[in-house]
N, C-alpha and C positions, 0 to 999 in steps of 0.2 A: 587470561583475558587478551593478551599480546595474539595468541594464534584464534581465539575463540570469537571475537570482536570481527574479524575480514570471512572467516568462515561462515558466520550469520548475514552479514549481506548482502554474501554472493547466494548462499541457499534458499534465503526467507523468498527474494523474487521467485526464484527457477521455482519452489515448491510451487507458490501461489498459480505461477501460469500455468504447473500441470496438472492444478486440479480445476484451470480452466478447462481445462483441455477435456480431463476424466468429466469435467461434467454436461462437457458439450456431447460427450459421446453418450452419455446418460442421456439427457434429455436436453434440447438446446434450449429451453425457456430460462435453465437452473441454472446456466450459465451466463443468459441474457442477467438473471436477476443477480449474481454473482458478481458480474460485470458490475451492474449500477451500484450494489453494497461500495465496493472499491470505489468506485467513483465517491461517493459521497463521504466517504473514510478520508478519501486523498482531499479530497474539499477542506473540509473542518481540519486537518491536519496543516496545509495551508495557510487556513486563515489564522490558526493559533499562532505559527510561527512570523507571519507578517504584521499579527497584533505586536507581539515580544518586541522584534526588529524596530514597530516605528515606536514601542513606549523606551527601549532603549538610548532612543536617538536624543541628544542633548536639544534644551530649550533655544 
């Protein structure tokens, strides 16, 4: 886990932008819509961790 944990960080990004990329080159709509997926992923991911953060926080 010590080398496998920094190795999936740095890759998961680079992977995802180069299948922005393959699929901009594919058709650019699949990438527009690829686009918003992530966006709306990164949303909800977000607000999950900012629910956690303020139910964390003492009374």
């Amino acid at each position: 886990m010590r080398t496998a944990k920094p190795i999936l960080l740095v890759t998961t990004p680079l992977g995802v932008a180069w299948g922005l990329v393959e699929a901009w080159r594919f058709h650019w709509w699949l990438a527009v819509l690829m686009g918003g997926l992530l966006g709306v992923i990164s949303l909800f991911m977000w607000s999950i961790v900012k629910r956690i953060r303020a139910e964390r926080q003492p009374p």
